[in-house]
C-alpha positions as CSV (number, residue, x, y, z in Angstrom):
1,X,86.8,102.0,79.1
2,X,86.7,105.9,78.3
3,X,87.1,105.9,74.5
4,X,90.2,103.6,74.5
5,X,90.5,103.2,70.5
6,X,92.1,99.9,69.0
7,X,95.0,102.1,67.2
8,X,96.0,104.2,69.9
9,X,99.3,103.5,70.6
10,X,100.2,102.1,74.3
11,X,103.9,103.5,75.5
12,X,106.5,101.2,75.9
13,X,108.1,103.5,78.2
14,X,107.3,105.9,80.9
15,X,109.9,107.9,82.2
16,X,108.8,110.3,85.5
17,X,111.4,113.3,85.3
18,X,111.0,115.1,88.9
19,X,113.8,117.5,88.3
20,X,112.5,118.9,84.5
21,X,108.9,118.3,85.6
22,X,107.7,116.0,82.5
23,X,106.3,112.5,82.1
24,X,108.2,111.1,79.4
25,X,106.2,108.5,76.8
26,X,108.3,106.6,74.2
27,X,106.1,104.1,72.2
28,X,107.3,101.3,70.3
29,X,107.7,103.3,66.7
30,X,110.8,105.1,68.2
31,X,108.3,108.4,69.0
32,X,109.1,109.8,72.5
33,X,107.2,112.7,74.0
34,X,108.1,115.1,77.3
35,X,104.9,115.7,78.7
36,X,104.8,118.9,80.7
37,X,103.5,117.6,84.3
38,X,101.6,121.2,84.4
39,X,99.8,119.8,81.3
40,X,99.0,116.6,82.8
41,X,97.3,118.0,85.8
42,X,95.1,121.3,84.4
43,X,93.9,118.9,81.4
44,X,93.2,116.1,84.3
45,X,90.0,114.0,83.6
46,X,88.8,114.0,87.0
47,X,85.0,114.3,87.9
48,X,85.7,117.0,90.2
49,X,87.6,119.0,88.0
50,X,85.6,118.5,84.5
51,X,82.3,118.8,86.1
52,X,79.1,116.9,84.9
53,X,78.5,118.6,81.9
54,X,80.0,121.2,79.5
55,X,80.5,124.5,81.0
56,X,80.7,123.0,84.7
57,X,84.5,122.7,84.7
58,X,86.7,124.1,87.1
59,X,89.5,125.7,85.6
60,X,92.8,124.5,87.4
61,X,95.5,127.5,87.8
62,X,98.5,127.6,89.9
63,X,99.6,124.2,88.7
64,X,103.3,125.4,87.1
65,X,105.7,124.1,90.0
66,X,103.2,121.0,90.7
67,X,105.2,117.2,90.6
68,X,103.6,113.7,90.1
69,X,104.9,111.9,93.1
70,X,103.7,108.8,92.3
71,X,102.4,106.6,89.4
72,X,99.6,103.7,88.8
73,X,98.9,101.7,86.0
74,X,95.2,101.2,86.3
75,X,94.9,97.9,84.2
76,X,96.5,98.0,81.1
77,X,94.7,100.8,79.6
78,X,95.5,104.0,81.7
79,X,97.8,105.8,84.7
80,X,96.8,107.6,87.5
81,X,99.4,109.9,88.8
82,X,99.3,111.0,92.4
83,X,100.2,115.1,91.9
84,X,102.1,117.2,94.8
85,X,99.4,118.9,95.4
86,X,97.4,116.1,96.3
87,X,95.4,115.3,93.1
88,X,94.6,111.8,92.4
89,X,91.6,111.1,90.9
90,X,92.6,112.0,87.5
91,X,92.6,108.5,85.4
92,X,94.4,109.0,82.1
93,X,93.8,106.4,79.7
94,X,96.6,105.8,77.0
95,X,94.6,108.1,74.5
96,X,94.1,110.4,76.3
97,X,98.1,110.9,77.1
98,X,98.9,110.4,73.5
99,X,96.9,113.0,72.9
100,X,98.5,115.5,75.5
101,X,101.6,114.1,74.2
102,X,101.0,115.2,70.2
103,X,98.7,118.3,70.8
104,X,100.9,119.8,73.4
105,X,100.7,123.3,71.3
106,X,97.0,123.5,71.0
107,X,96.6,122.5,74.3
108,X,98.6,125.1,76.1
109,X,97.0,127.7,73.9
110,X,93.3,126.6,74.8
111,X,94.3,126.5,78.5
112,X,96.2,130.3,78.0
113,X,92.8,131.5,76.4
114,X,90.6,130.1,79.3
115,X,92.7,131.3,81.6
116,X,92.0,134.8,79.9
117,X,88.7,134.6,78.7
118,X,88.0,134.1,83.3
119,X,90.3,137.0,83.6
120,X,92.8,134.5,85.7
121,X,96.6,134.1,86.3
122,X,98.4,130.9,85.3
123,X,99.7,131.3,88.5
124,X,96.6,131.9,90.8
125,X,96.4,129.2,93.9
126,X,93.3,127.6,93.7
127,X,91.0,127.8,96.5
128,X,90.6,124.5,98.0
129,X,87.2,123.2,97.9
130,X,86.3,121.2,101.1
131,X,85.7,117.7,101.3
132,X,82.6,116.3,100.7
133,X,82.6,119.2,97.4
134,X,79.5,121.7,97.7
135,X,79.5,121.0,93.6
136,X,77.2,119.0,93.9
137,X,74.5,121.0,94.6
138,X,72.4,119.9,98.2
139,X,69.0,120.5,98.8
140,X,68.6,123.0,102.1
């Protein structure tokens, strides 16, 4: 499983708040964490989206009003939300939300200087890709 350490905490609770647009994770010390869904979905750990190597990632942008419309458990050791704008391939495993959870700050502010150093808008739509992704580079 993708780096599931042994002392990562697994939630307890997981609370999907469509109105304020945060995933909610309360674990069994009495810690609970709003998640910003926006968070969730540009730091998703999707193939398509992280690429297959450093550098090859596709920065996500226009994700602020996006919702989770639906939510997985994908054994016990990770979730895979369903996003409104159609993303679902992004499998979250329980570290990997605890750490969205407790690096919110440095998280934002590494997305905030991507999104500069491209010379993008947080709020750009992204072009959709077509099916069957040219990523992946075919032979002509």
């Amino acid at each position: 499983m993708s780096g599931l350490k042994s002392d990562t905490p697994v939630p307890t609770g997981i609370v999907v708040h469509a109105l304020s647009r945060v995933l909610e994770l309360q674990y069994g010390n009495g810690e609970s964490y709003r998640v910003p869904f926006e968070l969730i979905r540009v730091y998703t750990p999707s193939a398509e989206a992280r690429g297959h190597g450093p550098g090859q990632e596709t920065l996500q942008t226009g994700k602020r009003e996006v919702t989770i419309t639906a939510l997985e458990a994908v054994g016990n050791y990770a979730l895979q939300p369903t996003f409104s704008d159609g993303h679902n391939t992004g499998i979250y495993s329980w570290d990997q939300l605890y750490e969205l959870a407790t690096r919110q700050d440095e998280l934002w502010a590494e997305y905030f200087a991507k999104l500069e150093a491209a010379g993008v808008e947080r709020d750009t739509p992204m072009a959709r890709e077509p099916q069957g992704g040219a990523s992946h580079g075919h032979c002509h």
